[in-house]
N, CA, C and O atoms as a GROMACS GRO file, in nm:
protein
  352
    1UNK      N    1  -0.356   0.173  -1.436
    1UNK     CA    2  -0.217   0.166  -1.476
    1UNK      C    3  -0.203   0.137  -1.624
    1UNK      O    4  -0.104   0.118  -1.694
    2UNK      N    5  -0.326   0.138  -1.648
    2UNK     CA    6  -0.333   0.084  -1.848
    2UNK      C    7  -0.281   0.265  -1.965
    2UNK      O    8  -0.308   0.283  -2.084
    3UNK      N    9  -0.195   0.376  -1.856
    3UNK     CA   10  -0.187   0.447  -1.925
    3UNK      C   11  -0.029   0.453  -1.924
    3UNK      O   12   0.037   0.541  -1.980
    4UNK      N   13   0.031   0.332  -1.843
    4UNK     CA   14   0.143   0.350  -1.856
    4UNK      C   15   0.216   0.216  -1.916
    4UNK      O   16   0.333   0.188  -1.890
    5UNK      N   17   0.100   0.110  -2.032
    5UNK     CA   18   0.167   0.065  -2.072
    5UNK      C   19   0.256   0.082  -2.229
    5UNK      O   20   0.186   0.122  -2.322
    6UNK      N   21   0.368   0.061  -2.252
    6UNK     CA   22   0.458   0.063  -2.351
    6UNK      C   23   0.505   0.213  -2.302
    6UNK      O   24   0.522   0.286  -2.400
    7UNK      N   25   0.524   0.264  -2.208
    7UNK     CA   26   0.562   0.372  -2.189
    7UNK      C   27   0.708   0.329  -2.105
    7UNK      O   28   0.722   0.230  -2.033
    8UNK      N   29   0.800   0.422  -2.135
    8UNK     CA   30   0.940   0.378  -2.062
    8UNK      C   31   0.892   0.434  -1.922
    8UNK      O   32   0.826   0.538  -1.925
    9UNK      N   33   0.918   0.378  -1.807
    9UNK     CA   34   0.912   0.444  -1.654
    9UNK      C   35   1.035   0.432  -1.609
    9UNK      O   36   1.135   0.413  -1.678
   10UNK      N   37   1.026   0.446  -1.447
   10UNK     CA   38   1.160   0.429  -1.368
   10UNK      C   39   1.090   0.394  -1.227
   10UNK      O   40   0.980   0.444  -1.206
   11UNK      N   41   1.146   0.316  -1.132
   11UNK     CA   42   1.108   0.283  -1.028
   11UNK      C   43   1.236   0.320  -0.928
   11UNK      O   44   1.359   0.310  -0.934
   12UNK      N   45   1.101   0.387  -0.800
   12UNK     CA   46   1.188   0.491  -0.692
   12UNK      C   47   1.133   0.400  -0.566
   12UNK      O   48   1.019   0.355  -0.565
   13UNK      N   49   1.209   0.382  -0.480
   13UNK     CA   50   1.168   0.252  -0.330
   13UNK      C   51   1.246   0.317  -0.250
   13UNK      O   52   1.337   0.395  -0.277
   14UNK      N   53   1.203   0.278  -0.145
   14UNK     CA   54   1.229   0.315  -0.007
   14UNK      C   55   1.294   0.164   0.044
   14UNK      O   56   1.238   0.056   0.062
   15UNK      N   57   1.432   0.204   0.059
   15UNK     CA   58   1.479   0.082   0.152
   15UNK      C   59   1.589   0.069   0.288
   15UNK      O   60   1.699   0.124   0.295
   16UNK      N   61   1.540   0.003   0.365
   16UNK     CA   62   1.620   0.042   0.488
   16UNK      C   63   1.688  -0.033   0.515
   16UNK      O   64   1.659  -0.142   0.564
   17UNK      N   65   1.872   0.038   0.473
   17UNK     CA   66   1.947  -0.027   0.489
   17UNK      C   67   2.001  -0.087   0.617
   17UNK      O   68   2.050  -0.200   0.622
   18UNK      N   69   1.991  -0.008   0.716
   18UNK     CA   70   2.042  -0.090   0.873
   18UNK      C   71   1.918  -0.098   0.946
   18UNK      O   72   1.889  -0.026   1.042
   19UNK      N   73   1.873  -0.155   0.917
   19UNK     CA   74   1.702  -0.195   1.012
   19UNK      C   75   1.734  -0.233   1.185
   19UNK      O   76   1.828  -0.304   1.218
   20UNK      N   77   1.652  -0.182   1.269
   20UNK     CA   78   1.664  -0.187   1.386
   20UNK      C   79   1.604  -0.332   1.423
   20UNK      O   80   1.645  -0.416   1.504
   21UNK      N   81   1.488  -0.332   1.332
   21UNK     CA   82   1.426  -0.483   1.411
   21UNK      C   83   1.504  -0.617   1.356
   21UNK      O   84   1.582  -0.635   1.262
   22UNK      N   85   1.466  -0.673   1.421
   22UNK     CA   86   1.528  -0.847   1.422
   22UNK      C   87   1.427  -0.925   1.469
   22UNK      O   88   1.352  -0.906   1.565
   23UNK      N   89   1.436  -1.052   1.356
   23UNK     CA   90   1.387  -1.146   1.313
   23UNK      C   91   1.421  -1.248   1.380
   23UNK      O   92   1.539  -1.242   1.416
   24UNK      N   93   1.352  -1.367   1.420
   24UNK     CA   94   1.382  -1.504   1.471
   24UNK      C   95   1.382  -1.597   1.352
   24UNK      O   96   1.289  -1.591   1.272
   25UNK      N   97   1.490  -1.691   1.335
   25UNK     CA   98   1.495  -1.806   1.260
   25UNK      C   99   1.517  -1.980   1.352
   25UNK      O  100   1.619  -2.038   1.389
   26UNK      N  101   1.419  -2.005   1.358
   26UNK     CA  102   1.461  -2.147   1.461
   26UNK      C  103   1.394  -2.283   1.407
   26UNK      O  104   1.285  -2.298   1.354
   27UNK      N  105   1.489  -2.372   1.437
   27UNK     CA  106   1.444  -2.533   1.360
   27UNK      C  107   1.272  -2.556   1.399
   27UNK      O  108   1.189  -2.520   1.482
   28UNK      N  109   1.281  -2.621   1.304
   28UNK     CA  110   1.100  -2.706   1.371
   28UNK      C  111   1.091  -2.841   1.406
   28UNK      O  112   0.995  -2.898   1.458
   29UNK      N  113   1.249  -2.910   1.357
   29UNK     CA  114   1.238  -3.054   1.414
   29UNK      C  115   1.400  -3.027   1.369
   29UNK      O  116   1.454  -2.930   1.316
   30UNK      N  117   1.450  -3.154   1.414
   30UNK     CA  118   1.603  -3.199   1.405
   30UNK      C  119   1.645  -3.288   1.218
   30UNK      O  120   1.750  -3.333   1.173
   31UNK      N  121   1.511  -3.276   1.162
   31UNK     CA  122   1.510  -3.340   1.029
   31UNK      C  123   1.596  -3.255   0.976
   31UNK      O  124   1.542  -3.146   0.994
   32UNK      N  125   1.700  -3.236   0.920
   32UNK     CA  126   1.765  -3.134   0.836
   32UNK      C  127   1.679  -3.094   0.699
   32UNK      O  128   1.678  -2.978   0.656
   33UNK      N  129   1.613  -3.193   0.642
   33UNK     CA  130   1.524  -3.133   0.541
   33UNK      C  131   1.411  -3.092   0.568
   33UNK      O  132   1.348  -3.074   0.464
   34UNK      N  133   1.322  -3.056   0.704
   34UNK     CA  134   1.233  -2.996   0.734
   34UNK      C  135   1.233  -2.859   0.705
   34UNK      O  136   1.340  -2.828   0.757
   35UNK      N  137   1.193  -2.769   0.664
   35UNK     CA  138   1.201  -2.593   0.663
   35UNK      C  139   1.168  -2.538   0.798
   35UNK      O  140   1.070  -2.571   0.865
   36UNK      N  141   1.270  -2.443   0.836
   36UNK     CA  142   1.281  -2.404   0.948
   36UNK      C  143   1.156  -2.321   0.952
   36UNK      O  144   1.078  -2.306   0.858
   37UNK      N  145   1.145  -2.260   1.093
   37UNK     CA  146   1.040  -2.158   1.110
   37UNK      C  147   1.111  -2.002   1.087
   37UNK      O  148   1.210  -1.981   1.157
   38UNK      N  149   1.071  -1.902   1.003
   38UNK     CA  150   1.139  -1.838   0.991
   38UNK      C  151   0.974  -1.695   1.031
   38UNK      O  152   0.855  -1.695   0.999
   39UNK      N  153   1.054  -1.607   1.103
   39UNK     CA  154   0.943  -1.486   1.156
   39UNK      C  155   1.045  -1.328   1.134
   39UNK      O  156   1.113  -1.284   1.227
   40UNK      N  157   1.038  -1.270   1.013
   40UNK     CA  158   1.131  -1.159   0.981
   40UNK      C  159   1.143  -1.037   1.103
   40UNK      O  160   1.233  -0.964   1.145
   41UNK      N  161   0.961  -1.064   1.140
   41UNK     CA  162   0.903  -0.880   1.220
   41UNK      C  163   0.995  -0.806   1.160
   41UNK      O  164   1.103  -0.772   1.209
   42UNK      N  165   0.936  -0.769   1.012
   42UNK     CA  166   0.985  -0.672   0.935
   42UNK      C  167   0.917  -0.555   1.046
   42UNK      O  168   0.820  -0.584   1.117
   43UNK      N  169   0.985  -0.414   1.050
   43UNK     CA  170   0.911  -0.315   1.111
   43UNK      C  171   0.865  -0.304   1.220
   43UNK      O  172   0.795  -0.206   1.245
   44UNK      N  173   0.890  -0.398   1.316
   44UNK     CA  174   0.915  -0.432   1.453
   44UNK      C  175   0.938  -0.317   1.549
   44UNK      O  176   0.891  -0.281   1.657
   45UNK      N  177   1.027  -0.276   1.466
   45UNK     CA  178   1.097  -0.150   1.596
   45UNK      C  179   1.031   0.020   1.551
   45UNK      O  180   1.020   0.071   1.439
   46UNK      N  181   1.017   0.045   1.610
   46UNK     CA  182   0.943   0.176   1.620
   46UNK      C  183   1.004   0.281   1.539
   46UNK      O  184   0.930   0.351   1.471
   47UNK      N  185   1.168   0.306   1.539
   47UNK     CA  186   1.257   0.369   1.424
   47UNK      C  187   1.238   0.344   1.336
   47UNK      O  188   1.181   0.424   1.260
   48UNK      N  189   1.268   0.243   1.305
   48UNK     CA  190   1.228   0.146   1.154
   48UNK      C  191   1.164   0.223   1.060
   48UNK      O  192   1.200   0.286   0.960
   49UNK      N  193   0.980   0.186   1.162
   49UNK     CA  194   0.883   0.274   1.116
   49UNK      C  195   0.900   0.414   1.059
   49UNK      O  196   0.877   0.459   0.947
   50UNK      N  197   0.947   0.471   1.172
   50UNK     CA  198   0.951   0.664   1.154
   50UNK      C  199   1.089   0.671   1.035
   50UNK      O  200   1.089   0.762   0.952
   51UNK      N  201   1.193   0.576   1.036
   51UNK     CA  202   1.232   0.634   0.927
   51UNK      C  203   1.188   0.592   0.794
   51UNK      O  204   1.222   0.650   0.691
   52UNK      N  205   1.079   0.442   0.800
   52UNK     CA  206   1.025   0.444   0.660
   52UNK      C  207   0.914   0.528   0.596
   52UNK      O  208   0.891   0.537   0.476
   53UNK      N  209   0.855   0.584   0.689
   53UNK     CA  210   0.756   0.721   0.694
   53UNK      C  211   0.810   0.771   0.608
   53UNK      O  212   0.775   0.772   0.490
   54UNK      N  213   0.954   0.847   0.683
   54UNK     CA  214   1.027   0.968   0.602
   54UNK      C  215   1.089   0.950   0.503
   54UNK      O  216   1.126   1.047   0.438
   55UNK      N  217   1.112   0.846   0.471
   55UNK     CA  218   1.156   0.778   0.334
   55UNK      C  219   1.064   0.795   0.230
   55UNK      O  220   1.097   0.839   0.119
   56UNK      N  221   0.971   0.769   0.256
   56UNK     CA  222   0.768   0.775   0.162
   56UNK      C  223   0.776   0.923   0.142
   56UNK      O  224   0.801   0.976   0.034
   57UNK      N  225   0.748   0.994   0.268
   57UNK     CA  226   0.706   1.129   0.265
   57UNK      C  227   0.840   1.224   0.125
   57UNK      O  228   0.803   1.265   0.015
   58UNK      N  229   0.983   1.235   0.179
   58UNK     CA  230   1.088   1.222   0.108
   58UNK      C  231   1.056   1.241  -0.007
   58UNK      O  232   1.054   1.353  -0.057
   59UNK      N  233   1.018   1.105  -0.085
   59UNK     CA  234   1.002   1.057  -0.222
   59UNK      C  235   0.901   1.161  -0.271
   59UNK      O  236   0.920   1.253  -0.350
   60UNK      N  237   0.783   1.124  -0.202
   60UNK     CA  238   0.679   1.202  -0.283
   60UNK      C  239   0.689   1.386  -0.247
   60UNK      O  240   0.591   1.457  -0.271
   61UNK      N  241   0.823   1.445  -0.188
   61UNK     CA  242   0.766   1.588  -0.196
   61UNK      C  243   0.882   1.616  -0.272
   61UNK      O  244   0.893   1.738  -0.269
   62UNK      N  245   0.993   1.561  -0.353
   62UNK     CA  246   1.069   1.613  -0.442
   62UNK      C  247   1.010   1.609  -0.582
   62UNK      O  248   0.929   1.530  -0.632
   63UNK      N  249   1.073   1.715  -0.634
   63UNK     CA  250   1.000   1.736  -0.818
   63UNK      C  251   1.100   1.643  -0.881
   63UNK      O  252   1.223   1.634  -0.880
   64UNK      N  253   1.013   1.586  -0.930
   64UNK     CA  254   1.126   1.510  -1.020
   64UNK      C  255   1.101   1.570  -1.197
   64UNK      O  256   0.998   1.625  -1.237
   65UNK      N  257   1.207   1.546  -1.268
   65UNK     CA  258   1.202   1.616  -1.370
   65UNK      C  259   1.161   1.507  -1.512
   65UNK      O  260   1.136   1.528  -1.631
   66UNK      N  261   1.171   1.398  -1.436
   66UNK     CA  262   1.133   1.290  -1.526
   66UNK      C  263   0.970   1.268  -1.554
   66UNK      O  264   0.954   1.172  -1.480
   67UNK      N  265   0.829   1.294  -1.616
   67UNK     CA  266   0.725   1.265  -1.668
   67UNK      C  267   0.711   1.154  -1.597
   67UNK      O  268   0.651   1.144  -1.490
   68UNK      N  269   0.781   1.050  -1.671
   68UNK     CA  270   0.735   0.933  -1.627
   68UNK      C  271   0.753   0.866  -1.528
   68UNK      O  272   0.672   0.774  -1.518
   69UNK      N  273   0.851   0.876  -1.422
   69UNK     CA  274   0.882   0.893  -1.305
   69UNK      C  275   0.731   0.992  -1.233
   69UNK      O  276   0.664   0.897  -1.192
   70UNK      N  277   0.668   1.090  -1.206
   70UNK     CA  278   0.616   1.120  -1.153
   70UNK      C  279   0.450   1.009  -1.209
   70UNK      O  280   0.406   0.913  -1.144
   71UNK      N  281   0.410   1.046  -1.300
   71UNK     CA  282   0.327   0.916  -1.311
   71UNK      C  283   0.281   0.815  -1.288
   71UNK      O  284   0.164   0.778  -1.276
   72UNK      N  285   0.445   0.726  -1.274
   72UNK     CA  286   0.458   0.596  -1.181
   72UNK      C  287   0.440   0.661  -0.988
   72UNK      O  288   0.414   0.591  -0.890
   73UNK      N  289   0.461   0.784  -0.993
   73UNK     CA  290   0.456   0.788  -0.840
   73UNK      C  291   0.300   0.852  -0.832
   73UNK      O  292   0.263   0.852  -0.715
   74UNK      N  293   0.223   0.894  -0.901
   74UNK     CA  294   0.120   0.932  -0.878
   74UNK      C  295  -0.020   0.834  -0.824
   74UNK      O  296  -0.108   0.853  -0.740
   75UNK      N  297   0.027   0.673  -0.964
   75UNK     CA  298   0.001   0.602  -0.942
   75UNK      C  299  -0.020   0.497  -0.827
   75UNK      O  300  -0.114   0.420  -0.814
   76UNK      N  301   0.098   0.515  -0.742
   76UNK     CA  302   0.111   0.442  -0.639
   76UNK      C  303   0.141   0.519  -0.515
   76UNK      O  304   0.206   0.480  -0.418
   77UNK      N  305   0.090   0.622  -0.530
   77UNK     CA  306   0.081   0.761  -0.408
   77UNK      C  307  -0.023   0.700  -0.327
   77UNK      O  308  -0.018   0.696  -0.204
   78UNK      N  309  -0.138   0.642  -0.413
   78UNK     CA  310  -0.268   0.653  -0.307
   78UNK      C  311  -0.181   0.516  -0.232
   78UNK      O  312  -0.136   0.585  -0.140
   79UNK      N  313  -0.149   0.438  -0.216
   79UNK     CA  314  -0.113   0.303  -0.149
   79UNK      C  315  -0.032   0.365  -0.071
   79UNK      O  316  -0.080   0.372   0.042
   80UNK      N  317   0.100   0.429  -0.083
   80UNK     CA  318   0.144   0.472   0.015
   80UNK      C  319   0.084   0.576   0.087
   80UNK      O  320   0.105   0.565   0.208
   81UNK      N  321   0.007   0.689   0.052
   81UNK     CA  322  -0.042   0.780   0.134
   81UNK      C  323  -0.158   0.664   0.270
   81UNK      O  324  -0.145   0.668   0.392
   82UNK      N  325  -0.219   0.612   0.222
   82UNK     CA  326  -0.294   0.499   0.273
   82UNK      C  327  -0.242   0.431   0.417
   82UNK      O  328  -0.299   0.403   0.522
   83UNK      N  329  -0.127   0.423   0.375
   83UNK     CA  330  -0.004   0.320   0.458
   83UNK      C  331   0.023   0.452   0.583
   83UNK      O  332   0.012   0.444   0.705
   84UNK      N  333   0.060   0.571   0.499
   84UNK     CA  334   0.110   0.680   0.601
   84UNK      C  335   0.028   0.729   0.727
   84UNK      O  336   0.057   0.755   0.843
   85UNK      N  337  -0.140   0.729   0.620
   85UNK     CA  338  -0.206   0.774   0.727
   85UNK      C  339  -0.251   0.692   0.823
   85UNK      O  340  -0.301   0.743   0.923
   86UNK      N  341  -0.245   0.578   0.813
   86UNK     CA  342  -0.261   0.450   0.852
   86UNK      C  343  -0.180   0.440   1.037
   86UNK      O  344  -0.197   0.369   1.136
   87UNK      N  345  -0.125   0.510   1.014
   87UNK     CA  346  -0.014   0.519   1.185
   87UNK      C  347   0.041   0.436   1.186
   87UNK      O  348   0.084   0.394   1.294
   88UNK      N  349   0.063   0.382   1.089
   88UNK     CA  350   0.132   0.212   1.141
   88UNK      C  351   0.253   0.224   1.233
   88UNK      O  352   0.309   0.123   1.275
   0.00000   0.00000   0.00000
């Protein structure tokens, strides 16, 4: 990534706005200053998944016209391709 420093980029994410899965938040004692137990199960639900797939896939098969925009995605292609093939 040492070829994209002092270079202007742009950052492209995948985010899912109405998520199917749900998270538990529950006390761990009655102390009010104790920190609760908190468990997100980000990605929990099986939709979730398939539409953050297509969100990834999405991103990386449009041309973008920006240089540096594709760069930054070239860069971080292998992590997501990784993730994709991954079945998660």
């Amino acid at each position: 990534m040492s070829e994209l420093c002092g270079v202007e980029t742009a950052l492209a994410d995948v985010t899912l706005v109405r998520p199917k899965s749900r998270g538990r938040v529950s006390l761990r004692s009655s102390d009010p200053f104790t920190a609760p137990i908190i468990d997100p199960q980000y990605l929990s639900h099986p939709d979730d998944i398939k539409v953050f797939r297509e969100g990834i896939q999405n991103l990386h098969s449009k041309p973008y016209a920006c240089q540096n925009l594709w760069c930054w995605l070239k860069v971080t292609s292998v992590l997501n391709r990784r993730w994709l093939e991954s079945g998660m």
